[in-house]
N, C-alpha and C positions, 0 to 999 in steps of 0.2 A: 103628833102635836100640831103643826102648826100648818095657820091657811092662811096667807098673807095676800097682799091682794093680786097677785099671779096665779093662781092652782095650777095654770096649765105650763108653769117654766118648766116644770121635769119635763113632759111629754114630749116638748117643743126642742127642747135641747136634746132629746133622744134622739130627732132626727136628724140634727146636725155635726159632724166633725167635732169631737171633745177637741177642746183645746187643752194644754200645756200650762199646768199650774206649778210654779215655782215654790215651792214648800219656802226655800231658803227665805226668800224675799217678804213672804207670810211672815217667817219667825222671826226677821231682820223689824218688821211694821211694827212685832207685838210687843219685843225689846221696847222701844221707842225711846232711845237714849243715846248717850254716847259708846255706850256698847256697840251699839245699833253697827258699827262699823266693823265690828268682830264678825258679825254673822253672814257667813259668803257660801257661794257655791260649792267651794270645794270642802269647806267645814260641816258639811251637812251631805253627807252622803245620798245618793238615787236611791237607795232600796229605803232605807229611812225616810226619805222625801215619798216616796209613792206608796210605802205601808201606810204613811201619816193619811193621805188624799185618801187612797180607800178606806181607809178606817173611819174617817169623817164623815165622809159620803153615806156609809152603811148607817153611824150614829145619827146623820140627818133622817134618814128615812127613815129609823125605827124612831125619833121623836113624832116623827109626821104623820104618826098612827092613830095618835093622838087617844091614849089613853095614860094613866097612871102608871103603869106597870111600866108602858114603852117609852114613857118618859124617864122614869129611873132610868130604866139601862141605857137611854141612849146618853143622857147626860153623864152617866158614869163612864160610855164609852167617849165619851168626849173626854174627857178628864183624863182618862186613862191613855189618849193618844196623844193627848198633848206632853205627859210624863213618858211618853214611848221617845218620843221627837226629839225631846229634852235630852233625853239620860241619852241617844242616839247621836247628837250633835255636839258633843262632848269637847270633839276637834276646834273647836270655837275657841274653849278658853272657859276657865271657871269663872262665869260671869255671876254677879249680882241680880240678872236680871233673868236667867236660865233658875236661878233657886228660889227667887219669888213668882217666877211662873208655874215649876213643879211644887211649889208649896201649897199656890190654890187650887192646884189641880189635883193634890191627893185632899184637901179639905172639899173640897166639890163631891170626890168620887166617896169617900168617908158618907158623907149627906146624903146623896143619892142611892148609896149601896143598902143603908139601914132597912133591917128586916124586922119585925114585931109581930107577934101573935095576933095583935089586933090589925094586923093588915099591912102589906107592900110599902106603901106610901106614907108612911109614920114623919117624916122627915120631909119627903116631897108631897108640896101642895098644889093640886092642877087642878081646874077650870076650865076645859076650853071655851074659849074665846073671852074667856073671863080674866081669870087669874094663874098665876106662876110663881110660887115659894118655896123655895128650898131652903130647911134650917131656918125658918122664917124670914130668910133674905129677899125682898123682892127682886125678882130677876125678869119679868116679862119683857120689859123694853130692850134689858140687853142682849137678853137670847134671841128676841125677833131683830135686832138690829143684826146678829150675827149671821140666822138662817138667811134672811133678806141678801145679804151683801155675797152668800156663798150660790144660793139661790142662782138667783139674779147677773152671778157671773162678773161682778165690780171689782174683782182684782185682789191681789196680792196683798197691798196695801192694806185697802177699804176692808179686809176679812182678818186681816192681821190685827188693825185698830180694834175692833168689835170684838175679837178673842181676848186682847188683853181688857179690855172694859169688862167684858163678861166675867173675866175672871177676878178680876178685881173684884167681886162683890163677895172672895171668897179670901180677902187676903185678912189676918191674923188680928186686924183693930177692926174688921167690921163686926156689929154686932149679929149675935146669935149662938149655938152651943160651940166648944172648941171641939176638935175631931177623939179626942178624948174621952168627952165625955159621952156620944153616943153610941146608943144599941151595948149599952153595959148589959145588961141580962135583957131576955128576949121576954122573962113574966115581966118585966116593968112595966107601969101605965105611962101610954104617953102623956107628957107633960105638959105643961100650957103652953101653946106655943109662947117666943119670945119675940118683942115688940119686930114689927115689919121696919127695915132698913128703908127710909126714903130716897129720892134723888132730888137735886135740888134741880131747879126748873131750869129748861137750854142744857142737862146733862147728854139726854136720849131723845133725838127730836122725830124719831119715829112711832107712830101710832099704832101699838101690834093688834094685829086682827087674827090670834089665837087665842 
C-alpha cells in the first residue's frame, strides 16, 4: 500500500541499529484512559511484546505492496495482532478498554477477510494514492497516520494513539455492515456499498500520499 512522503525510511533504517520498541508502552498509549495505568511491563509479557512488533512489521510490508489483495491481508494481519497482544496481556486486568480494542479488531479482520466469487476485495476498497474503504468506512487518513508514526520511528506513544484511532473506525456505532452480516454465502451480489463514514475537520491532520 502505501507511499508516504519518505519511500526510502525502510532502506535507511536497514542500515542502522533497530532500536527497542516497547509493545507494553504502545498498548498503555492505545488504552488512553485511566486504565492506561494497568498496562505495565511486567503485564505484558517479551514473547507477546516481540511476536506483536514482528507481526506488525510483516503486516506493514505486505500493505506496502500496494495492491488489493495485500491490503486485505495485511490489514487482517493487523487486526489479528492486535487480538494476539490483547488475549496475551491478559496479566493487566480485565480492562474495558482491552475488550473494546479486541472488538475492532475482529470487526476490522471480519471486513478485511471477506471472500466473494466476484473478487478478494468485496469489503475492501483501494486506490492507491487515491482511496481506502473498508466496509465502506473511510480509513485512509488513519491508516497513513498509523504507517507514518511506525514508519518514521515516533514512538511508543505517537503509534499507540494512531492504533487506537485507526481502530476506532471499527468500533460497534460506526456506520457500515455489522461483522454478522458479512460474506453470508459466497453466490451473494455484492451490495451497494454503505454511506462512507466521514471525519470531522482537525480529526486526522495528516495528508496521506497512498
Amino acid at each position: 500500500l502505501v507511499l508516504f512522503a519518505c519511500l526510502r525510511c525502510s532502506d535507511a533504517a536497514g542500515d542502522e541499529e533497530e532500536e527497542p520498541f516497547a509493545a507494553h508502552a504502545m498498548l498503555r498509549a492505545a488504552v488512553g484512559s485511566r486504565e492506561a495505568e494497568a498496562v505495565t511491563k511486567d503485564c505484558v509479557p517479551a514473547a507477546v511484546a516481540g511476536a506483536w512488533k514482528l507481526g506488525f512489521q510483516a503486516a506493514v510490508d505486505t500493505v506496502m505492496q500496494k495492491t488489493k489483495r495485500t491490503m486485505q491481508l495485511g490489514l487482517a494481519s493487523i487486526a489479528q495482532g492486535v487480538t494476539t497482544l490483547v488475549d496475551g496481556s491478559k496479566g493487566c486486568g480485565d480492562l474495558a478498554a482491552f475488550h473494546a480494542l479486541a472488538g475492532q479488531a475482529k470487526r476490522l479482520q471480519v471486513l478485511a477477510s471477506t471472500r466473494s466469487l466476484a473478487g478478494l476485495d468485496a469489503k475492501v476498497k483501494y486506490e492507491p494514492l487515491k482511496a481506502l474503504t473498508v466496509g465502506g468506512i473511510d480509513v485512509h487518513l488513519e491508516l497513513n497516520a498509523l504507517l507514518v508514526a511506525w514508519q518514521m520511528k515516533r514512538g511508543e506513544e505517537e503509534v499507540g494513539k494512531a492504533l487506537a484511532q485507526f481502530l476506532d473506525d471499527f468500533s460497534e456505532d460506526k456506520e457500515g455492515p455489522p461483522p454478522g452480516a458479512v460474506g453470508m454465502s459466497p453466490q451473494e451480489e455484492e451490495p451497494p456499498p454503505p454511506p462512507t463514514v466521514t471525519h470531522p475537520p482537525g480529526a486526522v491532520q495528516r495528508t496521506p500520499t497512498f
